[in-house]
VEXLOMAR-26203 format. One line per 3 residues: their letters; for each residue z, x, y of C-alpha. Coordinates in steps of 0.25 Angstrom, whole numbers, plus 5000, padded with zeros to 4 digits. Example, Ala and Ser with C-alpha at 12.3 -4.5 7.8 and 13.67 -1.06 7.14 Angstrom:
<atoms>
as) 5031:5049:4982; 5029:5055:4996 $
</atoms>
This chain:
<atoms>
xxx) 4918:5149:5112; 4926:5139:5117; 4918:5127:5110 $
xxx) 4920:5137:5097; 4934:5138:5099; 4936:5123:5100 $
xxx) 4928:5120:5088; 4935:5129:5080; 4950:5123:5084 $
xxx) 4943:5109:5081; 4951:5102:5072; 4956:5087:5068 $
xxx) 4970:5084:5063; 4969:5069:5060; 4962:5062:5048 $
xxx) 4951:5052:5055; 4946:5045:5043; 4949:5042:5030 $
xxx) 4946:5036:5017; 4957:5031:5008; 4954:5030:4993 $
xxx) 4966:5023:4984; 4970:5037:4981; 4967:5045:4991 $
xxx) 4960:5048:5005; 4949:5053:5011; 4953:5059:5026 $
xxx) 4942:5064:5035; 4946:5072:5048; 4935:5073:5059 $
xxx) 4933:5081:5071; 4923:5086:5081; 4917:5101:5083 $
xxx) 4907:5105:5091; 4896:5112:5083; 4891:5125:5080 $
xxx) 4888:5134:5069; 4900:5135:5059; 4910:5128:5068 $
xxx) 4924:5130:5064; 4934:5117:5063; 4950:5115:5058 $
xxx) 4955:5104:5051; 4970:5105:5050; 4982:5098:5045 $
xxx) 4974:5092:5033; 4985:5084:5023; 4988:5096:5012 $
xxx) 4984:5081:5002; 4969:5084:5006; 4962:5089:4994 $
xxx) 4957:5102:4995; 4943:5102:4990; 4942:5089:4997 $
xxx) 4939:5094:5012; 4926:5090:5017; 4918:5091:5030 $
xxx) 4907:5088:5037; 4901:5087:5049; 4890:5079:5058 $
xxx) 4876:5086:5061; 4882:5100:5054; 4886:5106:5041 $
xxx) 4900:5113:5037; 4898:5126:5034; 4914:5127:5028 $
xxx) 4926:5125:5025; 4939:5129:5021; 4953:5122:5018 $
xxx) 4965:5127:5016; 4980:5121:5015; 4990:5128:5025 $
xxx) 5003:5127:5030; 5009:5122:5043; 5019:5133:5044 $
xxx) 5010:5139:5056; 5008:5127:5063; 5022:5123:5065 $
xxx) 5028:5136:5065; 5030:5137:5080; 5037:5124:5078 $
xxx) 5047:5128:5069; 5051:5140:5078; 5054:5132:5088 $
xxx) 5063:5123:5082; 5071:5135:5077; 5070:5141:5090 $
xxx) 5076:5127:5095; 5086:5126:5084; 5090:5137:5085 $
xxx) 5094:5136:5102; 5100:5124:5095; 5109:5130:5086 $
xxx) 5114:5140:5098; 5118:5129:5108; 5124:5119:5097 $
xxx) 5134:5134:5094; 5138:5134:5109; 5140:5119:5109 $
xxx) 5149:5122:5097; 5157:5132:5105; 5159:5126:5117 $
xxx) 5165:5112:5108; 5174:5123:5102; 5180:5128:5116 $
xxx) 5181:5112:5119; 5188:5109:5108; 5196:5121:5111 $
xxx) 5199:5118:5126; 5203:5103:5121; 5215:5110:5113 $
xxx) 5219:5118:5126; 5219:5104:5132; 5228:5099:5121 $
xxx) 5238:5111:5123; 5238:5110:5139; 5243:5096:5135 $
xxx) 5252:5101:5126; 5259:5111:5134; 5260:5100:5145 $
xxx) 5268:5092:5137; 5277:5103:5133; 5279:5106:5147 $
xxx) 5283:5093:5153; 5291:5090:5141; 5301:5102:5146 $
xxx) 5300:5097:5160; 5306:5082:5157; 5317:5086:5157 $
xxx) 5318:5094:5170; 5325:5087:5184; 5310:5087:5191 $
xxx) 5297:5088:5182; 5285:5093:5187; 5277:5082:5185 $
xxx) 5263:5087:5194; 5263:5099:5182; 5265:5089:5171 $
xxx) 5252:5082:5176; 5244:5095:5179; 5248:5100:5165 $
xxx) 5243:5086:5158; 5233:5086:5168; 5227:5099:5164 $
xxx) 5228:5097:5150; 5221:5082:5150; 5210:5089:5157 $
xxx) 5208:5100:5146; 5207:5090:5136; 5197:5081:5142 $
xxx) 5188:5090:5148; 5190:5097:5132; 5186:5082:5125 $
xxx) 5174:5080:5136; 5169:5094:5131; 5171:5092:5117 $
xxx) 5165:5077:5117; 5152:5083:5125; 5151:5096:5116 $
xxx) 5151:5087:5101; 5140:5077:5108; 5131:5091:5112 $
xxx) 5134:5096:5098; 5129:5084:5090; 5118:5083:5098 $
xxx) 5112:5097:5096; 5116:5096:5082; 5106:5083:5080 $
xxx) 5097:5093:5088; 5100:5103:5078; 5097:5093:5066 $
xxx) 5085:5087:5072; 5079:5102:5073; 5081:5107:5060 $
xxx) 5074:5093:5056; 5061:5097:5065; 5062:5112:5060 $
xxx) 5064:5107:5044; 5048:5097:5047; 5042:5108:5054 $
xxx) 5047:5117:5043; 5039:5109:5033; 5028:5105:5039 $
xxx) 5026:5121:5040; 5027:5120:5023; 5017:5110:5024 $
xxx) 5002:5111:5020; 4990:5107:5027; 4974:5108:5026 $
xxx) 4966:5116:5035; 4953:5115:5035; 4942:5124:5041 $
xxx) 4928:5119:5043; 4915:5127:5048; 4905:5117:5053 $
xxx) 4889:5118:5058; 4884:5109:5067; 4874:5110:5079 $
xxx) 4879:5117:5092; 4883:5111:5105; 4885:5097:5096 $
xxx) 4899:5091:5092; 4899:5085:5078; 4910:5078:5069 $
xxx) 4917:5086:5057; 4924:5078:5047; 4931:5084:5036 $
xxx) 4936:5074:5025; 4948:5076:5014; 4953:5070:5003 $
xxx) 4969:5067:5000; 4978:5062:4992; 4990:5052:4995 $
xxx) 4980:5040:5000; 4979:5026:4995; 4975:5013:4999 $
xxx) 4978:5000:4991; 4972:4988:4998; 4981:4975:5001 $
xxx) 4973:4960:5004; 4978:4948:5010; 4971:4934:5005 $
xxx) 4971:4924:5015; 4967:4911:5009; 4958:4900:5019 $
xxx) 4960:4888:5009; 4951:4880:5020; 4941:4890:5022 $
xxx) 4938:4894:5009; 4940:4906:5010; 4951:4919:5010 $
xxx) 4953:4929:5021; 4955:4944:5012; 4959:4955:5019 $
xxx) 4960:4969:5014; 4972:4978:5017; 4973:4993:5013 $
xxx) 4988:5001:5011; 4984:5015:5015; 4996:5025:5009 $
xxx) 4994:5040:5011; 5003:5052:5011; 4994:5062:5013 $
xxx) 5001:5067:5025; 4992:5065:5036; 4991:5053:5044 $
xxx) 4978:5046:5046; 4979:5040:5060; 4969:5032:5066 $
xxx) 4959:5037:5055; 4947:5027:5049; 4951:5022:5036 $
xxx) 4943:5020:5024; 4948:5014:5011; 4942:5016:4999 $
xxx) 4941:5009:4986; 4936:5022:4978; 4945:5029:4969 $
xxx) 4942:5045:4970; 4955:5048:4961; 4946:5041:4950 $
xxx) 4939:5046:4939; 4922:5046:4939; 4919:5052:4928 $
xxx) 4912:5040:4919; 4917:5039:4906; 4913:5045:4893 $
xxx) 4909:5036:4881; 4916:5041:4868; 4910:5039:4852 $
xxx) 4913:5027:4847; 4915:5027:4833; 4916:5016:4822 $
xxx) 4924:5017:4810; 4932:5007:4801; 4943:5006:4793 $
xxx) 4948:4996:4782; 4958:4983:4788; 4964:4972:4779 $
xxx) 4958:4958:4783; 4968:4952:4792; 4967:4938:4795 $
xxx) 4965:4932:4810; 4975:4930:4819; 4972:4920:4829 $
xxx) 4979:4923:4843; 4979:4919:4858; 4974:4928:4868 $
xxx) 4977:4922:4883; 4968:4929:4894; 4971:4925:4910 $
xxx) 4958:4926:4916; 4959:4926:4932; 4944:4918:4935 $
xxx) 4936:4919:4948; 4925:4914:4953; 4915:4921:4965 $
xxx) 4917:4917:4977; 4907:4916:4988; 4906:4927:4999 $
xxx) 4915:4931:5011; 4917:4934:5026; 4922:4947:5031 $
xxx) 4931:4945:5044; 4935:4956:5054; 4949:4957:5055 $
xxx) 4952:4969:5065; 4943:4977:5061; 4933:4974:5048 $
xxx) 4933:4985:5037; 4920:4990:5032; 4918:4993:5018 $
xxx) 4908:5003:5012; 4904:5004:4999; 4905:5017:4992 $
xxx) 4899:5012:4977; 4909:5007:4968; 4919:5011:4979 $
xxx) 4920:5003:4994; 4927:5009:5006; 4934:5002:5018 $
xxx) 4934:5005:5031; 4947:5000:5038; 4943:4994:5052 $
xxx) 4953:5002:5061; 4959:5016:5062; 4971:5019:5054 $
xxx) 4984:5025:5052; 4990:5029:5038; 5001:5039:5040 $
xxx) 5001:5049:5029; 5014:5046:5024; 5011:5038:5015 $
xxx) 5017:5024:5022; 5007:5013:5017; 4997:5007:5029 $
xxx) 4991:4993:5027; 4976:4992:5034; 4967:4981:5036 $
xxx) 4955:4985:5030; 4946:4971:5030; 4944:4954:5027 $
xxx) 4937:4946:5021; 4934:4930:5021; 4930:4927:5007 $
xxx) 4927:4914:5002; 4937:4908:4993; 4939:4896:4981 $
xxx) 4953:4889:4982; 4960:4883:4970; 4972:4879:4966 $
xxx) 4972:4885:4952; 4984:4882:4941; 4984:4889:4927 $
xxx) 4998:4881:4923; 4999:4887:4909; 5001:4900:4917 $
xxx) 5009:4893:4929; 5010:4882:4933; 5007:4881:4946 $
xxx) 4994:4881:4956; 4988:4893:4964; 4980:4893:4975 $
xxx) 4967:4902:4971; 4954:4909:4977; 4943:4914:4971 $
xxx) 4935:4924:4980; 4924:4933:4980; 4927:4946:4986 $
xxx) 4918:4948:4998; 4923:4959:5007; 4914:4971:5008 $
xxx) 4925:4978:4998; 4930:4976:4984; 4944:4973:4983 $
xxx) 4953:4984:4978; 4965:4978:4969; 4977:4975:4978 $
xxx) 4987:4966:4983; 4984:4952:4989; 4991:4945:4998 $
xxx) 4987:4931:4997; 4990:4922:5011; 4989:4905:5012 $
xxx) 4990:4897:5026; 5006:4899:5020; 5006:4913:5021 $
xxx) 5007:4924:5009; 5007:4915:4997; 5004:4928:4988 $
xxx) 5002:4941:4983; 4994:4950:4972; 4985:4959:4968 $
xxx) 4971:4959:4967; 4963:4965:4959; 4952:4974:4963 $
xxx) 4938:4965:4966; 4925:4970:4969; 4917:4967:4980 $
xxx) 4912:4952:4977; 4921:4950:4964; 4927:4936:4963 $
xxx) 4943:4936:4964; 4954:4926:4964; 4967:4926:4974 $
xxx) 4977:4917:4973; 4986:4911:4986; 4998:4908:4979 $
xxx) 5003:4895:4972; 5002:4879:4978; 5016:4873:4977 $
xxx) 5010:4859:4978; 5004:4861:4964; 5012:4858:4952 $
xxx) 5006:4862:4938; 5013:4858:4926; 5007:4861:4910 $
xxx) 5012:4854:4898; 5010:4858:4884; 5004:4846:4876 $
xxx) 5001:4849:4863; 5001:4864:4857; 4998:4859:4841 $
xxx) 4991:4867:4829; 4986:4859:4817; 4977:4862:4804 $
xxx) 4961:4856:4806; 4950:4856:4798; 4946:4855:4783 $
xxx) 4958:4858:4776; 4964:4863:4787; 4955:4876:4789 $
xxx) 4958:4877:4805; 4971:4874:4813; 4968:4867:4827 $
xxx) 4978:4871:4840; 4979:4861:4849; 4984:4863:4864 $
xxx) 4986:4851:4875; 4993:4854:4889; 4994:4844:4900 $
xxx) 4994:4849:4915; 5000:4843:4928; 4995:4846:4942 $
xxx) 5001:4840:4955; 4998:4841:4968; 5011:4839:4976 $
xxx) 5003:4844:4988; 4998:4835:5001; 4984:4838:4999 $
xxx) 4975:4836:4987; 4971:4849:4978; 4964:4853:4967 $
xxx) 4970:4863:4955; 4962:4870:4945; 4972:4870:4932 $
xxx) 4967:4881:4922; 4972:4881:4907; 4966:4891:4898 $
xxx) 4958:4885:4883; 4959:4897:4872; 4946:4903:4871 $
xxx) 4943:4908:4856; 4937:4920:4853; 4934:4917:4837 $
xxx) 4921:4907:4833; 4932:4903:4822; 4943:4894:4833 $
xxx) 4940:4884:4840; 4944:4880:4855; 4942:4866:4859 $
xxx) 4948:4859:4871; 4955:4845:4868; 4952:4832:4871 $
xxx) 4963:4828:4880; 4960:4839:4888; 4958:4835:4904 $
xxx) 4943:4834:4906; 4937:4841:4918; 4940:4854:4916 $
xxx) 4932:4867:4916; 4932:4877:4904; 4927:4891:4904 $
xxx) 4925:4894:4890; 4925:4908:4893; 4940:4910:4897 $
xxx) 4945:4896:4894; 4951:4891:4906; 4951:4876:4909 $
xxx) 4953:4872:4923; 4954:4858:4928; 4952:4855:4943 $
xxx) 4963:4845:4946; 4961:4838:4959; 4976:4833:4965 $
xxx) 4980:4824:4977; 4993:4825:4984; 5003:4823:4976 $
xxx) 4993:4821:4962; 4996:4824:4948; 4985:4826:4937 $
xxx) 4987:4829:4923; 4977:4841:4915; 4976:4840:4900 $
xxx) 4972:4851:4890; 4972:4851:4877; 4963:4861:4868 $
xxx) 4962:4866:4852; 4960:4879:4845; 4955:4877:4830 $
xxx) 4957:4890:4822; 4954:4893:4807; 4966:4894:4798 $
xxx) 4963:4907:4794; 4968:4912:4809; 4984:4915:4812 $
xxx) 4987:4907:4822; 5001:4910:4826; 4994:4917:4840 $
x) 4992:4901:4843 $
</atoms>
């Protein structure tokens, strides 16, 4: 009976793991019961956020026979708790009306003090002019009536010093009596759990729920190992959730899923053709400027430990990750930053320079992702031998995609781009096309101390009609390398300590006559 009776009373109050989802959590609560046939278990003081019909519980080597939840108030729990702070205010408000009654007869024995002295002075005024005045009276009379005034000031000064203090007393139990007069409005879970499992054995029971109020977003810090070849990334996570409950000392897991989304595949729709009568227009010609951010893979990376490594398991399209060490994530919504894990990924340095977009030089490395979990899309913090030399985002990369960080500008490069020539002329048999011609000269220097090598990118039109032409010019710089598909130049120019090279570009675009070109 007794082993019954603890059974029964078996319950668990604090959340020991859980799963945090970018817009929600998953919070499991575990306890221990000692087995039997339809042995009954108490899960109390679950967050009123839990959704209802998400209460799940299981346990090892047996079946659960049932269970029920339902949302109560605290009013019974903390009811003996609120009578006793009315009990205790109420002796308050009793001895701060006898403090208030004995400062009034203070105050009131003062002004006898002050009459005594009043009447002293009246009588020694009469006696001044007699032949031998009394003077032993006129001490005993100012004697008694000093005396009545101080013993009245010590009074008064000792009785306002009890009175504020039983006041703050006062103010500092009504504040306890309004909190536990609220928590007695607040709601909670209780859930009731009949579980099976062989007798005489001790098993595990875990119930699991979901709430609301829970995020993570993940936070990274690039360190860049120019020597190496190679970039130390670390994955952070900013846990925020007010669900109300703190989740101390729990094992955490993030997760990259997205309950909250929809999974229903999409429906294809008709698709209908039709037509209807236009009036020819003629061609317009125009420029379309596409940015395109280029990466190349990368070869593979190292994880490293870092107090604790965190292990990733994949779930589909979906990975989770578990952060190495018990944590604490209060539940009032105050953001917690986590280490999660690191990763030594193998990098290509450059100095890159796009001068018709700025003029200046970044320091660039192209990676492969190679930690054992895709990175979602976050803030990076980019960090040299210097320090912090940047900070963006990132978008999100799959596990192996190709990315590109950037650690901030190099002051010892100077870029400088000149227009040379922007001309348009009429070509051809009687002058059936029109010819643009476009020249731009470039200047790298290296005003460094060691010797470098800059990769300057300039951009040559890519045409999307058989009709017009593109052709690079002949005082163009040779060297270069051009990928038809996105038209981007780039020269690899090699500097000394304190060198300075010239770049020469120069291309033509020939178009029929019949086009617009005012988009030139």
């Amino acid at each position: 009976m007794n082993a019954l009776i603890l059974t029964i009373l078996a319950s668990t109050s604090a959340a020991d793991r859980v799963v945090v989802f970018p817009d929600r959590a998953q919070v499991t609560r575990l306890t221990t019961v000692t087995c039997g046939a339809r042995v009954p278990v108490t899960f109390e003081h679950l967050p009123p956020a839990a959704a209802q019909d998400s209460f799940r519980a299981r346990v090892t080597g047996g079946a659960i026979d049932g269970m029920r939840a339902e949302l109560v108030t605290q009013e019974k729990e903390f009811s003996p708790k609120a009578e006793a702070l009315t009990r205790q205010l109420e002796a308050l408000q009793l001895e701060l009306e006898g403090t208030a009654d004995q400062l009034l007869r203070a105050q009131a024995q003062a002004r006898v003090g002050k009459q005594y002295g009043d009447i002293a002075v009246q009588l020694v005024s009469r006696e001044l002019a007699a032949e031998r005045p009394d003077l032993k009276s006129w001490q005993s009379a100012f004697d008694t009536s000093l005396g009545a005034s101080l013993t009245a000031a010590r009074q008064t000064a000792e009785l306002n010093a009890k009175l504020r203090e039983q006041r703050l007393q006062e103010e500092e139990l009504r504040r306890q009596l309004d909190e536990v007069r609220l928590a007695q409005g607040k709601q909670s879970w209780t859930v009731e759990v009949l579980a099976s499992c062989p007798a005489g054995k001790t098993a595990e029971l875990a119930l699991t729920y979901l709430v609301g109020g829970a995020s993570w977003t993940p936070v990274y810090e690039a360190r860049a190992d120019e020597a190496g070849g190679s970039v130390d990334f670390s994955t952070w996570a900013t846990i925020r959730q007010g669900t109300g409950e703190d989740w101390s000392q729990v094992e955490l897991t993030l997760s990259t899923a997205v309950p909250s989304q929809n999974a229903t595949p999409p429906e294809l729709k008709v698709l209908q053709v039709t037509a209807f009568e236009k009036a020819p227009e003629k061609k317009v010609l125009v420029r379309r400027e596409e940015y395109v951010e280029r990466a190349q893979v990368g070869s593979g990376g190292e994880s490293l430990n870092q107090g604790g490594q965190a292990v990733a398991r994949s779930q589909g399209l979906s990975v989770q990750l578990l952060v190495p060490e018990k944590s604490v994530v209060p539940g009032d919504n105050a953001p917690v930053r986590l280490f999660v894990g690191k990763t030594k990924m193998k990098a290509s340095f450059e100095l890159r320079t796009m001068p018709k977009v700025m003029p200046v030089a970044f320091r660039v490395a192209e990676l492969t992702n190679q930690a054992a979990w895709p990175l979602l899309a976050g803030r990076v913090d980019a960090f040299r031998t210097t320090g912090l030399v940047g900070r963006y985002e990132l978008e999100r990369v799959p596990q192996g995609g190709a990315f590109t960080l950037t650690f901030g500008l190099e002051d010892a490069i100077r870029v400088k781009r000149t227009t040379v020539d922007e001309l348009k002329r009429d070509t051809g048999l009687f002058n059936g096309n029109k010819r643009f011609t476009y020249a731009y000269a470039f200047e790298v220097a290296n005003y460094g101390k060691a010797p470098v090598e800059v990769t300057l990118a300039e951009h040559l039109p890519v045409s999307e009609l058989n009709d017009i032409a593109v052709a690079v010019g002949e005082k163009t710089t040779a060297g270069y390398q051009l990928d038809p598909k996105d038209g981007i130049a780039k020269w690899k120019v090699s500097l000394k300590a304190g060198e300075k090279k010239k770049v020469d570009f120069a291309f033509r675009v020939d178009v029929p006559s019949s086009y617009e070109t005012g988009g030139l």
